[in-house]
C-alpha positions as CSV (number, residue, x, y, z in Angstrom):
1,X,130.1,216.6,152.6
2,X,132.9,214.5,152.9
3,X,133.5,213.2,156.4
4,X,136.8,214.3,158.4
5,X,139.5,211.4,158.7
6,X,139.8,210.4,162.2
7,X,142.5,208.4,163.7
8,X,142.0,206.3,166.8
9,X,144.6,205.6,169.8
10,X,144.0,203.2,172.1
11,X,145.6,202.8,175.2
12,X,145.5,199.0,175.8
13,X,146.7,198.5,179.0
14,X,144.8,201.4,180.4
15,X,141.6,199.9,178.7
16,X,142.0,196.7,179.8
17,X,142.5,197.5,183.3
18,X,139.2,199.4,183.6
19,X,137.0,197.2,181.4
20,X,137.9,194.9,184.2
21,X,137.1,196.9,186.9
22,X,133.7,197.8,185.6
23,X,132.9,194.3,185.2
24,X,133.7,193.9,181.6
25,X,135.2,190.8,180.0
26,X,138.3,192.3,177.5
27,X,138.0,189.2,175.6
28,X,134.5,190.1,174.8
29,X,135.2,192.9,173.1
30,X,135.3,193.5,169.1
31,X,138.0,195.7,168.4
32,X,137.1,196.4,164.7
33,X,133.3,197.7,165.6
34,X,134.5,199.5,168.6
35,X,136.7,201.3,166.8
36,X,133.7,202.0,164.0
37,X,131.3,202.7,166.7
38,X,133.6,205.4,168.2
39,X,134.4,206.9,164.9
40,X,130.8,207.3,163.9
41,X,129.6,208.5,167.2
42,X,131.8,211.4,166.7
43,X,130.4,212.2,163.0
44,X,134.0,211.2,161.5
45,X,135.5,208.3,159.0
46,X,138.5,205.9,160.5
47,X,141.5,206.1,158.4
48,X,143.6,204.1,161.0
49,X,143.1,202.4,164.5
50,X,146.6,202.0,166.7
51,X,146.4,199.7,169.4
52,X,149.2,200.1,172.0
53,X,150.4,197.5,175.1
54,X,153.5,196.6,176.7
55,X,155.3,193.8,175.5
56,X,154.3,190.7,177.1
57,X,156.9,188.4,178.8
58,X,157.0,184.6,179.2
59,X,158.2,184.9,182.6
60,X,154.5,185.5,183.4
61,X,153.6,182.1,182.1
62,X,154.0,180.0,178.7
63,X,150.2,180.1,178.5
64,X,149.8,183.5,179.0
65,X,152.7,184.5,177.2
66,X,150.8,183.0,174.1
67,X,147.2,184.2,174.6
68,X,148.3,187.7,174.7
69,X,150.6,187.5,171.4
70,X,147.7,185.5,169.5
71,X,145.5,188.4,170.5
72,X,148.1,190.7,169.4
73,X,148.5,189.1,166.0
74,X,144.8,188.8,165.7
75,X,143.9,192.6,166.3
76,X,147.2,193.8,163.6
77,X,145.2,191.7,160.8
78,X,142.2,193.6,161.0
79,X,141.5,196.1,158.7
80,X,143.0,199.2,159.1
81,X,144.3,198.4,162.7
82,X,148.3,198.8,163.8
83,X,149.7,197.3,167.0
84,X,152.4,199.0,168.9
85,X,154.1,197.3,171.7
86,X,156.5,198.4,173.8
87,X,158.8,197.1,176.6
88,X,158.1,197.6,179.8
89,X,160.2,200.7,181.1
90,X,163.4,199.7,182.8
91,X,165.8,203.0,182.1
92,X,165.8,206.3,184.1
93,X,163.7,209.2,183.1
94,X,167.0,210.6,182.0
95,X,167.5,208.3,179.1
96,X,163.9,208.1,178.4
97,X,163.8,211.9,177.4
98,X,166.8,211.4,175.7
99,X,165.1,209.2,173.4
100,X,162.0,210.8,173.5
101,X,164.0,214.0,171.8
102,X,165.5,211.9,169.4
103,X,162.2,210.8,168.2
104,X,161.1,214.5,168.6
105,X,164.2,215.7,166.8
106,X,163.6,212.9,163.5
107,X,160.5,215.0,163.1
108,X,160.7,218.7,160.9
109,X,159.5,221.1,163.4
110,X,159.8,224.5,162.9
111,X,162.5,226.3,165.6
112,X,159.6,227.5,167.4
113,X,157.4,224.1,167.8
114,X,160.7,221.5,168.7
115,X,161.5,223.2,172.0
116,X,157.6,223.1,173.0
117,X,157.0,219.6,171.9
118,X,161.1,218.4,174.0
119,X,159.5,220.2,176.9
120,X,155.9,218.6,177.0
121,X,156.9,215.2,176.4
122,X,159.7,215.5,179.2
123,X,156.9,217.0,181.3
124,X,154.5,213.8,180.3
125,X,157.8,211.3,181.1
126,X,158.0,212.8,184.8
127,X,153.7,212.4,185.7
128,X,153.6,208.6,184.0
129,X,153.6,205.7,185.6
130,X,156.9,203.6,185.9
131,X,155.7,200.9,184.2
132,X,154.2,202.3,181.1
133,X,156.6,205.2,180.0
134,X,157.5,203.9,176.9
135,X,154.3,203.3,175.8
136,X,152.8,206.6,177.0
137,X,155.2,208.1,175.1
138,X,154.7,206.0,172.3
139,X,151.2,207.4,172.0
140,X,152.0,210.9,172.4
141,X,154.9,210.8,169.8
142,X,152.3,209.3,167.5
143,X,150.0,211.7,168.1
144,X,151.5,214.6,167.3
145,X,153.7,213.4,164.5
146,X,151.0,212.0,163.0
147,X,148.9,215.1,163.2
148,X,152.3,216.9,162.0
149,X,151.9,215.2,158.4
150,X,148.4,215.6,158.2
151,X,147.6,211.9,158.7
152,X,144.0,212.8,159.9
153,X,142.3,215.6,160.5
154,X,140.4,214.4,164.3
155,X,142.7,212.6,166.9
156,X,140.4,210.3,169.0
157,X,142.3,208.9,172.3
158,X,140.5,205.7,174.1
159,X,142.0,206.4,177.3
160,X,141.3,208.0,180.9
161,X,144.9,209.3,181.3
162,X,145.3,213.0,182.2
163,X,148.8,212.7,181.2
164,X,148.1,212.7,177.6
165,X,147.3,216.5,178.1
166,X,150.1,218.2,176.9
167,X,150.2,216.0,173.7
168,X,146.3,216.6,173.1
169,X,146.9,220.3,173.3
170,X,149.8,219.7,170.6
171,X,148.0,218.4,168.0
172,X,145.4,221.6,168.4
173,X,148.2,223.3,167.9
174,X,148.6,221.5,164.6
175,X,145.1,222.4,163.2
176,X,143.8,219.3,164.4
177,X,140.7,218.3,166.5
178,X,140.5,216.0,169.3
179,X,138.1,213.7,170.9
180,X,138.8,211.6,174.1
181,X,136.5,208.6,174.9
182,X,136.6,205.9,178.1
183,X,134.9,204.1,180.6
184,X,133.3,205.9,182.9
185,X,135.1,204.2,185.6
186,X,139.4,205.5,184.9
187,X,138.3,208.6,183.1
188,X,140.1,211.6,184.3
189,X,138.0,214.1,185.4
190,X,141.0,216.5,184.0
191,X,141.1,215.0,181.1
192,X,137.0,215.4,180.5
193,X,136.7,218.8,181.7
194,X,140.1,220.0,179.3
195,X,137.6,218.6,176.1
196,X,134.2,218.9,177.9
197,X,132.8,219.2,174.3
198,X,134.8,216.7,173.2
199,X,134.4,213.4,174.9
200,X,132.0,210.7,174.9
201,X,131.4,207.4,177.8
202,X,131.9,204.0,176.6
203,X,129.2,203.1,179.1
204,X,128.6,199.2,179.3
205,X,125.4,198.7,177.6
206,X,126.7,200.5,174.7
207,X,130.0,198.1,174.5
208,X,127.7,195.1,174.9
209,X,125.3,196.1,172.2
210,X,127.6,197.2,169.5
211,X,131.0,196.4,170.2
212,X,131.0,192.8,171.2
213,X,131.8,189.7,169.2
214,X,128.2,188.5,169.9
215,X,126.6,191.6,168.9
């Protein structure tokens, strides 16, 4: 039996964040066996791994500036692995719909599906945080356009974000599955009880065991 092709989105910034606040080095993590670990753990085959930040900025520091780019640039030459950065979010809500609905609009959607999909990711625009709009809605876009052209056939989201919702429920809509996995710390209890069969913890002994670069 041929296994189902998954497709993994990881919310970087989110990620990072709580592997930090669970006492978690970020640069200790191996990005090509997590994403194999999570894949397998949910009985599926990764076609694609997307990674997704913000944009990093040298006014934060030269050093730091580089760092983050070099691990950029590392994680798009692994196999199978995309990186997706986007600015951080300096227009209105307003003309980050607007744009939003182009992107929506690009798509083929039958009359029914486009007004649903505008009015979710307007709804997903208004509950995310200022700072990371653009890539929350860089996710979500993905998500269900991807699952529109029958990319994969299981969408699995490494992230503790409730506001990723109304996209999971999309690409159900599409005839495909979904998965959520996170940190125990950061992981919506909205989120887990929408997919309660669905979701799995990235507790710390299993990242240190078999998703490290020492393991």
């Amino acid at each position: 039996m041929t296994s189902k092709r998954a497709m993994l989105f990881i919310d970087g910034n989110n990620f990072y964040h709580n592997l930090r606040a669970s006492n978690i080095s970020p640069s200790s993590i191996d990005f090509l066996k997590l994403s194999e670990v999570v894949c397998n753990k949910f009985h599926t085959s990764r076609v694609k791994t997307i990674y997704y930040n913000s944009s990093p900025s040298i006014e934060s520091g030269q050093q730091a500036y580089y760092d983050q780019m070099r691990f950029f640039g590392e994680l798009q030459n692994l196999p199978k692995f995309e990186v997706k950065l986007r600015k951080l979010q300096k227009h209105s809500n307003a003309e980050v719909i607007r744009k939003a609905h182009e992107r929506v609009d690009a798509l083929i959607l039958c009359s029914k599906c486009k007004p649903i999909v505008r009015a979710e990711f307007a709804e997903t625009i208004k509950r995310s945080k200022y700072r990371e709009k653009g890539v929350d809605v860089s996710i979500a876009i993905d998500m269900v356009a991807l699952a529109y052209s029958n990319d994969y056939d299981v969408c699995i989201l490494l992230s503790g974000d409730a506001d990723f919702i109304p996209a999971l429920e999309l690409v159900q809509l599409l005839g495909k599955e979904v998965r959520s996995t996170f940190l125990k710390f950061g992981y919506s209890t909205q989120l887990r009880q929408k997919f309660h069969s669905n979701f799995m913890y990235l507790d710390k002994q299993l990242l240190e065991e078999h998703c490290s670069k020492e393991s």
